[in-house]
Structures are given as structure tokens and as C-alpha cells.
C-alpha positions in Angstrom: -32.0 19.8 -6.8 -31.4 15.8 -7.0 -28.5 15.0 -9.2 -29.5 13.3 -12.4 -28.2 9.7 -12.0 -26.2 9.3 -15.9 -26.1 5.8 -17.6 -25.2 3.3 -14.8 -24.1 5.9 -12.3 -20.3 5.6 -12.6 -17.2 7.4 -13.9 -17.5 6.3 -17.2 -20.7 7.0 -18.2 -20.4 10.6 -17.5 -17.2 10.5 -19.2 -18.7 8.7 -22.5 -21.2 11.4 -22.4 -18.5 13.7 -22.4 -17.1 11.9 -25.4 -20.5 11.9 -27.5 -21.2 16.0 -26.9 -17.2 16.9 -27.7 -18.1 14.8 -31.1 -21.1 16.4 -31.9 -19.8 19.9 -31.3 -17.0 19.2 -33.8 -19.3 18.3 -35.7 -17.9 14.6 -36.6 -19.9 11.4 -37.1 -21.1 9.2 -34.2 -21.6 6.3 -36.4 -18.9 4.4 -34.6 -16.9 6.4 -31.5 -13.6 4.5 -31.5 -11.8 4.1 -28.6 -7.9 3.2 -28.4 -5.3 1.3 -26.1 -1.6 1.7 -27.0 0.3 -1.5 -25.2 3.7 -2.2 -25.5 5.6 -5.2 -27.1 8.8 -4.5 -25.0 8.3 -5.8 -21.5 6.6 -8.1 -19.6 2.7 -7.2 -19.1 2.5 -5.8 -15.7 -0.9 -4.9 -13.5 -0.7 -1.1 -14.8 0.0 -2.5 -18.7 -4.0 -3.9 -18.4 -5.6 -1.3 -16.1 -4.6 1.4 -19.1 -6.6 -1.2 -21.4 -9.6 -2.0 -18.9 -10.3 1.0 -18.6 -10.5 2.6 -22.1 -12.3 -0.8 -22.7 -15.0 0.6 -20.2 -15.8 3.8 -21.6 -15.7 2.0 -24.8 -18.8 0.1 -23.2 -20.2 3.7 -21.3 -20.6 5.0 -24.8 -22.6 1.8 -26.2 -24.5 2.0 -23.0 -25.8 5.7 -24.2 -27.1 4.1 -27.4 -23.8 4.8 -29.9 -21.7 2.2 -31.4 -18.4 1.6 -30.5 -15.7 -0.2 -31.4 -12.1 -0.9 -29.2 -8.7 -1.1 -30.4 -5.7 -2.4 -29.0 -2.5 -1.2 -30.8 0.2 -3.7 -29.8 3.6 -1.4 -30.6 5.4 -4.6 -31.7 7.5 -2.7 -33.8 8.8 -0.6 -30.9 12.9 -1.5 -29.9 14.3 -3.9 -27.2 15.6 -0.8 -24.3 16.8 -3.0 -22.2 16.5 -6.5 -20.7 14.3 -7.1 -17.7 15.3 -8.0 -14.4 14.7 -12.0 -14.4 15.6 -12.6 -18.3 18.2 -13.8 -20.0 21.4 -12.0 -20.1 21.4 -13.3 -23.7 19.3 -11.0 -24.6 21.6 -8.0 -24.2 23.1 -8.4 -27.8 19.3 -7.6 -29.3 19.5 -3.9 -27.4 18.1 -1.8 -30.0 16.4 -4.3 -32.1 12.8 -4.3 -32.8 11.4 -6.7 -30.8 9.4 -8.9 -33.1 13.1 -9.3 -34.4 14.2 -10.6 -31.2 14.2 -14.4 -30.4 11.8 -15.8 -27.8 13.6 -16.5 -24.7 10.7 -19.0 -23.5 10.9 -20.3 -27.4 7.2 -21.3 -27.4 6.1 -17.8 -29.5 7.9 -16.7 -33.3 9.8 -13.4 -31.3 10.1 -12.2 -27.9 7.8 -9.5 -28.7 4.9 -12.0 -29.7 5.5 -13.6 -25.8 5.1 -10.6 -24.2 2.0 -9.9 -26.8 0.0 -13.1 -25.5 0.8 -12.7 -22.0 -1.6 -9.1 -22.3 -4.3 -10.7 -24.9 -4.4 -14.0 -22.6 -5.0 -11.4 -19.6 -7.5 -9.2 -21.4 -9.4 -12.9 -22.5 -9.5 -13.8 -19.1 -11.2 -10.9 -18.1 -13.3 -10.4 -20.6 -12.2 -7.2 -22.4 -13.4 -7.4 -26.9 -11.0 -5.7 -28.5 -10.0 -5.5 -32.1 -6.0 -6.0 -33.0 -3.8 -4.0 -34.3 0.0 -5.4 -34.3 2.2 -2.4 -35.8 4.7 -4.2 -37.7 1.6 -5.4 -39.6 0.0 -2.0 -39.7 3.4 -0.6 -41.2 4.1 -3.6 -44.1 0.1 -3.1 -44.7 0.0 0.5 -45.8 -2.1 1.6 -42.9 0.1 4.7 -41.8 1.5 5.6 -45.4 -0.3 8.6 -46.0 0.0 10.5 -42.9 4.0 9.4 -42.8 4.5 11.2 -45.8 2.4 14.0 -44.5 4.7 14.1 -41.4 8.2 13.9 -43.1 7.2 16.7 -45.3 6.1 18.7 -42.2 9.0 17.5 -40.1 10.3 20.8 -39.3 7.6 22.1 -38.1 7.4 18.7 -36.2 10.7 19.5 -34.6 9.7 23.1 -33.7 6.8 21.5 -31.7 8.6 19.2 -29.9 11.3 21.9 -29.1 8.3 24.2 -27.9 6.9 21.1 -25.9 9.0 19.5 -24.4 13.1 21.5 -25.1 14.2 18.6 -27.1 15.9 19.7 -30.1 16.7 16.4 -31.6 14.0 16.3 -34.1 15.1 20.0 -35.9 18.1 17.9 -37.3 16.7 14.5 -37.5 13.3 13.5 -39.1 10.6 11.7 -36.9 10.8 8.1 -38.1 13.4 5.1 -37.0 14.3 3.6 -39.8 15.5 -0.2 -39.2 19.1 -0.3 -40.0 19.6 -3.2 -43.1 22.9 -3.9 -41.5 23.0 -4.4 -37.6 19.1 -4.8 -38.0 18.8 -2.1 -35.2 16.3 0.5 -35.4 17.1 3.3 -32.5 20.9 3.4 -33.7 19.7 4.6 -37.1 19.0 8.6 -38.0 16.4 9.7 -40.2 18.3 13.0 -42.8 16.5 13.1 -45.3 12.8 12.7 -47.1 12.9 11.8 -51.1 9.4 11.8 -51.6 9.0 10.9 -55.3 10.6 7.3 -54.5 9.1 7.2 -51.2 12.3 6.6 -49.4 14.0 7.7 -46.1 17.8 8.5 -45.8 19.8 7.4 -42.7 23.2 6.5 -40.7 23.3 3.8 -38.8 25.0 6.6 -36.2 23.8 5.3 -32.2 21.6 6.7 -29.7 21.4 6.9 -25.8 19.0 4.1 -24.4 18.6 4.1 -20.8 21.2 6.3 -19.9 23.6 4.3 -22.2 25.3 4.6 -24.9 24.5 2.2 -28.2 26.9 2.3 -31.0 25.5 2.4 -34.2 27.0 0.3 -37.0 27.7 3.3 -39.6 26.0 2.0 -42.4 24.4 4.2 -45.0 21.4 3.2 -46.1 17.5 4.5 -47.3 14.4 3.0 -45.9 10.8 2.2 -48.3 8.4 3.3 -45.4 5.6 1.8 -47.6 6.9 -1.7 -47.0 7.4 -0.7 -43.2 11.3 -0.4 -43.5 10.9 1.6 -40.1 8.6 3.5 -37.7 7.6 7.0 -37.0 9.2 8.2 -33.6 6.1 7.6 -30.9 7.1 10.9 -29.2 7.1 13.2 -31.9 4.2 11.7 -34.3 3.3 7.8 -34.0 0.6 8.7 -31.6 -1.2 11.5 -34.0 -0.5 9.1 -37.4 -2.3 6.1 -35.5 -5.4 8.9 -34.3 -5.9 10.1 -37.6 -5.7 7.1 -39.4 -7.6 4.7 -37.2 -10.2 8.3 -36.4 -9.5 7.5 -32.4 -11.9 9.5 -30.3 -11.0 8.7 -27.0 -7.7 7.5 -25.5 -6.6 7.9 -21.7 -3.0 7.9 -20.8 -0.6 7.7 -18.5 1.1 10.1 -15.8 4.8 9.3 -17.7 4.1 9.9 -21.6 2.0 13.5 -21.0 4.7 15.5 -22.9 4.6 13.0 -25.5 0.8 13.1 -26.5 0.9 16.9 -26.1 3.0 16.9 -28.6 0.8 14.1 -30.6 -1.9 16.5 -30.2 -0.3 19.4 -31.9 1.1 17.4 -34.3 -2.7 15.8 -34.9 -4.0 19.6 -35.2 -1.6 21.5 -36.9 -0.1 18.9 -39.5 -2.6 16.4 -40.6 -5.8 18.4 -39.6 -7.6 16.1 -37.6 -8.8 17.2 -33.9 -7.1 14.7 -31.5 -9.1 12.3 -29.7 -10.4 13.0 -25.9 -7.8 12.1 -23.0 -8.2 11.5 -19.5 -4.3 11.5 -17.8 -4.2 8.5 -15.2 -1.4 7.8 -12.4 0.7 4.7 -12.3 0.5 2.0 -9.9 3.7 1.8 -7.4 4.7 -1.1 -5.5 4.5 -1.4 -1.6 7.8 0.6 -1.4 6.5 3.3 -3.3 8.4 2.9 -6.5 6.8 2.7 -9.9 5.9 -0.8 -11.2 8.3 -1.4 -14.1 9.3 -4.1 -16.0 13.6 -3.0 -15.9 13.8 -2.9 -12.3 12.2 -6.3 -11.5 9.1 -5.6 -9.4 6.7 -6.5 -11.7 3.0 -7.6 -10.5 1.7 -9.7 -13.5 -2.3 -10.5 -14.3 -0.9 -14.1 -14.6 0.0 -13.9 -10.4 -3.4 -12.4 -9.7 -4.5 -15.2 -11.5 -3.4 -17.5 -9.3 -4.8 -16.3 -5.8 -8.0 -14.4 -6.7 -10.1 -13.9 -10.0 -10.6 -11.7 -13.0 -13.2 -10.2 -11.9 -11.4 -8.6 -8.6 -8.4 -7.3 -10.5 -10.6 -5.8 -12.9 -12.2 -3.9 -10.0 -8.9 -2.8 -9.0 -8.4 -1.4 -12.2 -11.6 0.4 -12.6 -12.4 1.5 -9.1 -10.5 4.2 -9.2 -9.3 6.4 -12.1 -7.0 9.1 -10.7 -4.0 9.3 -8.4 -1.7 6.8 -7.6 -2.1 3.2 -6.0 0.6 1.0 -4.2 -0.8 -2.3 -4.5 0.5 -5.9 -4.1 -0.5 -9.4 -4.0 -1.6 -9.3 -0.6 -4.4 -6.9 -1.8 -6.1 -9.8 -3.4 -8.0 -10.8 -1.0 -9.4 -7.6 0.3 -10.8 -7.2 -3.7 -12.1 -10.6 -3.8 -14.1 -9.9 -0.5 -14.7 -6.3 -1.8 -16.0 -7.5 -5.0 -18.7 -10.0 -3.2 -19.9 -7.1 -1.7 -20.5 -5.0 -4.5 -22.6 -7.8 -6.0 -24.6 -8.1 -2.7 -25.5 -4.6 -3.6 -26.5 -5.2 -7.4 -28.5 -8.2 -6.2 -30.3 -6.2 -3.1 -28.7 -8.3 -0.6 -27.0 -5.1 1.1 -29.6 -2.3 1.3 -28.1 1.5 0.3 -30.6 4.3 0.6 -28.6 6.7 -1.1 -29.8 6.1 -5.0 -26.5 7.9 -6.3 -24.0 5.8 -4.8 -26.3 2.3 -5.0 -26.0 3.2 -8.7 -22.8 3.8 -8.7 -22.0 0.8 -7.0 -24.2 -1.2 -9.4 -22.7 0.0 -12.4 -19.0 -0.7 -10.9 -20.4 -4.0 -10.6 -21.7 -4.6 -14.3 -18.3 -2.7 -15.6 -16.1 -5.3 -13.7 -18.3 -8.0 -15.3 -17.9 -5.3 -18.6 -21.9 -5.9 -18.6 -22.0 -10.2 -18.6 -23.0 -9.5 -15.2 -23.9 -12.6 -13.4 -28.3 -13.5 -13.5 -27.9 -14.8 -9.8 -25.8 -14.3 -6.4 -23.0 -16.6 -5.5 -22.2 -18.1 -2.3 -19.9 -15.4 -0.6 -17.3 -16.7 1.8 -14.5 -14.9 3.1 -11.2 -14.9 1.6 -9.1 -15.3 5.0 -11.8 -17.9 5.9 -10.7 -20.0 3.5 -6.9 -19.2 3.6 -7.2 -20.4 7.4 -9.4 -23.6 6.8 -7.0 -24.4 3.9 -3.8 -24.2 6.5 -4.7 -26.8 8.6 -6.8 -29.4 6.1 -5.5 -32.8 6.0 -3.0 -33.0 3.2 -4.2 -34.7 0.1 -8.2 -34.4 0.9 -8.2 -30.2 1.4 -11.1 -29.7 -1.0 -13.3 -31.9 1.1 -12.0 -31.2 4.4 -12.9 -26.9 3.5 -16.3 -28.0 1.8 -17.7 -30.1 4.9 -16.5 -27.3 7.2 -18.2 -25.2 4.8 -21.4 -27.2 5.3 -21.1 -27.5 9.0 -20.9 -23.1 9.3 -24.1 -23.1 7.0 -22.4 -21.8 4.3 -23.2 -24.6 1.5 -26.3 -26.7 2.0 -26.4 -28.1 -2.0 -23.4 -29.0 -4.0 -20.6 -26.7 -5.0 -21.1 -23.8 -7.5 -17.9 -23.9 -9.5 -16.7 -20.2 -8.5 -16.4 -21.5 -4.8 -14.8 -24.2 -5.9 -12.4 -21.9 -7.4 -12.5 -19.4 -4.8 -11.1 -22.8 -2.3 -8.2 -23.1 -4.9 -7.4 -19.9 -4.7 -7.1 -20.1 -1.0 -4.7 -23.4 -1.6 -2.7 -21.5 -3.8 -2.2 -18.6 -1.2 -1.3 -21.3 1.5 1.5 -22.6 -0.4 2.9 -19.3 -1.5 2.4 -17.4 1.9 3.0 -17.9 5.5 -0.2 -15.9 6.8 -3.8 -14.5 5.8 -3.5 -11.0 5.2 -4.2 -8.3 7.4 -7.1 -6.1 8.3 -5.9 -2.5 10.2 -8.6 -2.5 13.3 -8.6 0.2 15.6 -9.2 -1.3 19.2 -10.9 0.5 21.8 -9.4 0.1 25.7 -12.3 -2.0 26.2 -11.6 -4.1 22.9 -8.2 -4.5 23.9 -9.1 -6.4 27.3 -11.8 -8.3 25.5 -9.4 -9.8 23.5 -6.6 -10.6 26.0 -9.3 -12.4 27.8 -10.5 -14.3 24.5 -6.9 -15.0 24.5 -6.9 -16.7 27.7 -9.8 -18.4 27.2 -9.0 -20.0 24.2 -6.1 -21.7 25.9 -8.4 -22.7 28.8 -10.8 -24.9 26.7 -11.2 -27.2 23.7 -15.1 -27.1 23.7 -16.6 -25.2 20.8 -20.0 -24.1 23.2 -17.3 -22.7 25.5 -15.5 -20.5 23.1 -19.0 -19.4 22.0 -20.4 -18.9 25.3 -16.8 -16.7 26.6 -17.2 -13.9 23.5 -21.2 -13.3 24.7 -19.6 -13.3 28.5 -17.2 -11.4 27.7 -18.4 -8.5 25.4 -21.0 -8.3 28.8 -18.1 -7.9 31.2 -16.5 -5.3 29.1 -19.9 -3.2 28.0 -19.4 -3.8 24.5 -22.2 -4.6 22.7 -22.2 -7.9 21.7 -23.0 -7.8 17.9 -20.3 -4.8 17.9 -17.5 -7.3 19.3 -18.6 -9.8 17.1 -17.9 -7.6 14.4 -14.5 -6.5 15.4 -13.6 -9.7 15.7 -15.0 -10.6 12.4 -12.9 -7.7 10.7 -9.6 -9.1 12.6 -10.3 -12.6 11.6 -11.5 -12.1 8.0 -11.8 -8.3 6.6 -15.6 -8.4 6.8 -18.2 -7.7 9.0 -19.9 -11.0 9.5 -18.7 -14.9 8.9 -19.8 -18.2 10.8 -20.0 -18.7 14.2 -17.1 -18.2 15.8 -17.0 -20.9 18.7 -16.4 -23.7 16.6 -14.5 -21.7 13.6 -11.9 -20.9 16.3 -11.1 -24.1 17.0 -11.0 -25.4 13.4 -8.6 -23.2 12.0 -6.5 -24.1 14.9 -6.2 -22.6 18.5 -2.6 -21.7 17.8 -3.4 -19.5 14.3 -6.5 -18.1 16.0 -4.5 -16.9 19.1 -1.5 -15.7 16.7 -3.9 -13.6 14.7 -5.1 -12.0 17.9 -2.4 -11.3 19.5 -1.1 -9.5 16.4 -3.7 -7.2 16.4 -2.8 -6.5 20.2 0.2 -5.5 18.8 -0.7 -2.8 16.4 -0.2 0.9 17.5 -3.6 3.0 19.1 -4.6 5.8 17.4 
């Protein structure tokens, strides 16, 4: 039996179907199906900071694609404290530890608070690519009200709270301590501070100022003595043992995915959401973080953060949004020298949406379609651009006369049949790009290709020939000679040599190409592959 193709084919739209039968069988309303992104205030926005809100952005889309409004949220957590200062920032900053970071001064001084920085540098992401979202900041949300009546739910339930957590997760903090940080009026810290007791008819919050172990370190609190008003957001509910569930209920979240590193934390949020303020929690999907070429978790405290903003530079939104949403589960090691291979990946995937690239398997041409009009979030483009690839341009871009590049690459562009009219503004970009990489990087990255004994030979003698002859005809006429010599077939070589030189399968021809990007570079980037292991 054929499997029935749902929505456009991908992840998400089985998963937003998911979402819609879950809500019926609870029996809630499907007038709107809200979908959530927490995102945090504290660090600088990192590549796995806007795959969490791509993709919850996407099944947002999924479920309007099945005919059911939807709207998405982004809950900024700007009320959250300063942990620590991130590798590359002011040492300054070390004396607001503990503060909440709208409270914290703007190192870069062109925003009101640090926290407002790191804010923008997410929304100017998500803008870029082309995420709608609707804004929730939570030091607004907690001076508005919003929260009000599930905090006092949850500080009159807050032993049972700290049962939870202490059948969760082993902590026993929150048996003697209530679930809310309230933000100290003296030392203006808020995870120094202890929440002891609830006086509900004045709606206030009793605390010490009394310290608390951030990042393996110690933080002396101040001592004071003080009571917190949590209707004028004098503080915030601990995230790990209630934020999550207050903000579900309140906002009526249907759908959030999370990551690998907070599960405990919204299993938790989920009892709490069930037992305590009677609302079912919204669906979750748990996703893996991204680690960096070493294998280590990107994270803002140890310095090897991979921003949005340096995708930006070498490759578009559209490609980092396919890295985002290609793949849901396990964990990635990516790196800036991916970009390329997603830009080139990316042209691909729209060769298939236009028919450009036959697939005879309808199940995966769908799916390949709909990965398309997700990465474009469904503003897919009416028309095909002109695809050239990435490494193409990276090599073209090394040797072009300084100070006329962008004409130098365009007439070379011309001369391989690439452009016959004038420049579509996305090549134009796609050339800057390139530039950019140039300046930045010493080499075009690298496609793995597994030789064969007769690959191997053909290349040494490609090698040779190269530095036998400066004539274009020649260069073109030695790969047909010498596939023949070898018994390769000669579109087959062509190929391989295509995949060495650029990461795709086909590119102009390669006679006069090799000599434009420069003997030397051409016989440098063969040579390497000679040096790569056999399998």
C-alpha cells in the first residue's frame, strides 16, 4: 500500500497533524494552535539559539498548511540573571553576576541593557530569515500582570512543587525554598535572593538576600531582608520548577520542542502544568544540540560560538535555515566551512521544486519540495535562479584583479555560459559572499571523494599536464584523452573532477576554468585530494 503523501511531504506536516488530533482528543479548541519558542536574554545568539525557533516556527506553518490558524510566540527570558560573562566580553561585566540582565549595562552601549543586545541580535536573525513571530519580553510580561494568577496558584502549591522536582530530578532545594527569584532591592541581584515565604492576602513574597552556586561558584548574597510585590514583577518564578508551565497555561501553548539539556526541567513543567494549574501541557518534540568541529557543545561561556550574523556573511538565510530544519534529531557538528556545501545544497533543492532535477520517487520529491518551501517558510521563490557553485566562485574571486572582482567574476561568468542577461541580484550576492570567504579564508572547502586506482592516475597525469601547457583546448582535450587511457568513462571523470573542484556534479568547462582560477590553485586542489586516505 502507497504511503499517503501528508501536507507538503516533510517532518512537519506529520507532526502538525500530530498536534491537531492530540487537540481534538482533549477535546480543546483549534481556533488558534499556538506554538512557542523560549530564547534566552543571557548570551550571545548562537546557530542552535535560532534552529530551536526555526523550527517551532515551521510546524507553526505545517499546522496553517492543514487549514488551522496559528499563531507563534517567541518568549524572550529577559528577566532571566547574568551566569557568567562570555568568553570575548568585557571583564567589566563580572560585577553584574547575578543581576537580571535587562539590569545590566550594554557593553556595545548602542541598546538600553545588555539583555536588549543580545535580544536584537536573535530578532535581527529571525528578520533576516523570515520567521513572524509575536513578542513576548518577560520583564514586560511580569510588570504587565500576564503570569499573576498562575504565580499565586504556584506559591500556594509550592510544596507539592518541591515534591515534584525532588521526584524528578533529586533536587531538594525547592521543599525549603519557594519557586520564584525574587530581585533583591538591595544588591539588585535576583539568584542571591531566597523565596520563604507566601503572604497571599498582600500578594507579597518573603526573602534573604542569602547566595547561590552559579556555575560551579559561589555568589554571596547581600543579607538583606526584604518582600517582593510579584504583581508589579518584583521577581520571577524559577524556570526549572514552574516558569515553563505558568507561561503554557497562560499563553495556552500547544506545541513547544526543546532541547537535549533542559529535559528534566520541562518534565517537571509538565507535572507542574497537570497537577497544579490543570492545564494539559503542550506537545514536545526533544531535539539534540549542535557541537562544534571538536565535538563540544556550542555555548556561549566557553567561546566557540557560531553566530547567524557570521553565516550572514559567507552564505544566505535561506541555507542556514536549511541547516536548521533539515534535520530534526541527533546531533550535528557544524562550522563555517559548512556554508558552502548548504548554499550548493540548497540550489539543488530548488532545482527539484522547479523540475529542473527529475526524482521518480513521489515521497521523497515531496519531501524535498516541501523542505524547499519551509526554508523559504512558504515565500518560495515564482522562478529559478541562476545556480553557480559556491567553490566556483571562491576560486574566481582568489585570483580577480584587485579593485574590479565583481566584473572580473561576472565576465568569467559570461564566458562559461553561466549569465547571458544582466545579473539577478542573489548572484550578485552569492559573488560577495565568495569575496567575503576569500578574505576570511585561505582555501575553498573541501569535498571527501573516494578515488578509484584508475582515478588516482588520471589525476597525476592531469597534474602533469597542467604544467605542460597554458592552452585552454589542451587542458580540455588531456581530461577526454585521458579518462580514454584510463577506461573511465568520460562523463564519470568529469564528474569526479567536478565534485573535487566544486562539491557538485556538474560546472563549466573545465579546460579554460582550470586555467582561470590559476594553474597553481587547480594543481594544489588536486594534489590534495591525492593525498586523502583510500577506503
Amino acid at each position: 500500500m502507497e504511503e499517503k503523501i501528508i501536507g507538503h511531504g516533510t517532518w512537519y506536516d506529520k507532526i502538525a497533524l500530530d498536534i491537531i488530533e492530540r487537540e481534538r482528543k482533549l477535546g480543546r479548541t483549534l481556533h488558534t494552535i499556538r506554538v512557542e519558542s523560549g530564547v534566552a536574554a543571557s548570551g550571545i545568539p548562537h546557530i542552535g539559539s535560532l534552529s530551536e525557533v526555526t523550527r517551532n516556527y515551521a510546524v507553526s506553518l505545517a499546522i496553517k498548511e492543514q487549514g488551522f490558524n496559528s499563531e507563534f510566540i517567541v518568549f524572550s527570558d529577559n528577566k532571566d540573571g547574568l551566569r557568567s560573562v562570555p568568553a570575548g566580553l568585557p571583564k567589566s561585566l563580572e560585577k553584574y553576576v547575578g543581576f537580571p540582565v535587562t539590569d545590566v549595562p550594554d557593553p556595545f552601549k548602542c541598546h538600553e541593557s545588555y539583555g536588549e543586545h543580545m535580544v536584537s541580535l536573535l530578532l535581527d536573525a529571525l528578520d533576516q530569515c523570515g520567521v513572524s513571530y509575536k513578542l513576548f519580553k518577560g520583564a514586560e510580561v511580569y510588570k504587565e500582570g500576564l503570569l499573576n494568577r498562575q504565580i499565586r496558584i504556584l506559591m500556594e502549591n509550592s510544596e507539592h512543587i518541591g515534591k515534584i522536582v525532588k521526584e524528578e530530578t533529586g533536587q531538594q532545594k525547592y521543599l525549603k525554598a519557594l519557586p520564584y527569584f525574587p530581585v533583591c532591592q538591595s544588591c539588585g541581584r535576583i539568584y542571591t535572593t531566597k523565596a520563604y515565604k507566601f503572604v497571599p492576602k498582600e500578594d507579597k513574597i518573603l526573602y534573604k538576600c542569602e547566595g547561590m552556586e552559579i556555575k560551579h561558584k559561589w555568589l554571596e548574597g547581600c543579607g538583606y531582608e526584604g518582600e517582593a510585590d510579584y504583581t508589579k514583577g518584583e521577581g520571577k518564578l524559577a524556570w526549572k520548577a514552574g516558569e515553563f508551565a505558568a507561561r503554557w497555561h497562560a499563553l495556552d501553548i500547544r506545541f513547544e520542542a526543546y532541547g537535549k539539556d533542559i529535559s528534566d526541567s520541562v518534565r517537571v513543567n509538565d507535572r507542574i502544568a497537570r497537577e497544579i494549574l490543570g492545564y494539559e501541557p503542550p506537545m514536545h518534540v526533544q531535539y539534540e544540540m549542535y557541537l562544534d568541529k571538536g565535538g563540544k557543545k556550542i555555548s556561549k561561556s566557553v567561546g566557540n560560538v557560531f553566530t547567524p550574523q557570521v553565516w550572514f556573511k559567507y552564505g544566505s538565510p535561506q541555507s542556514m535555515v536549511l541547516l536548521t530544519l533539515k534535520r530534526f534529531v541527533g546531533t550535528r557538528n557544524v562550522s563555517v566551512t559548512d556554508i558552502p556545501r548548504y548554499m550548493d545544497e540548497l540550489d539543488e533543492l530548488e532545482d527539484v521544486y522547479f523540475g529542473k532535477k527529475k526524482n521518480s520517487d513521489q515521497m521523497e520529491k515531496a519531501k524535498l519540495t516541501g523542505l524547499f518551501r519551509y526554508c523559504w517558510y512558504m515565500k518560495a521563490p515564482t522562478s529559478s535562479s541562476i545556480h553557480v557553485p559556491y567553490n566556483l566562485l571562491v576560486n574566481l574571486a582568489r585570483v580577480a584583479p584587485e579593485g574590479s572582482e565583481m566584473t572580473f567574476i561576472v565576465e568569467k561568468l559570461r564566458n562559461y555560459g553561466y549569465l547571458k542577461d544582466e545579473i539577478q541580484a542573489n548572484l550578485e550576492q552569492r559573488i560577495r559572499y565568495a569575496l567575503n570567504w576569500v578574505k576570511d579564508f585561505k582555501e575553498a572547502t573541501e569535498t571527501k571523494v573516494d578515488l578509484s586506482p584508475e582515478e588516482t592516475t588520471a589525476i597525476k597525469q592531469l597534474v602533469q599536464a597542467l604544467k605542460e601547457t597554458n592552452d585552454q583546448n589542451a587542458v580540455q582535450a588531456a581530461i577526454f584523452e585521458i579518462s580514454r587511457r584510463n577506461n573511465i568513462n568520460t562523463k564519470t571523470f568529469f564528474q569526479t573532477l567536478y565534485m573535487i573542484l566544486f562539491g557538485t556534479s556538474s560546472g563549466p568547462r573545465l579546460g579554460p576554468y582550470l586555467l582561470d582560477m590559476g594553474k597553481e590553485n587547480a594543481i594544489k586542489i588536486l594534489e590534495k585530494c591525492l593525498d586523502k586516505p583510500k577506503n
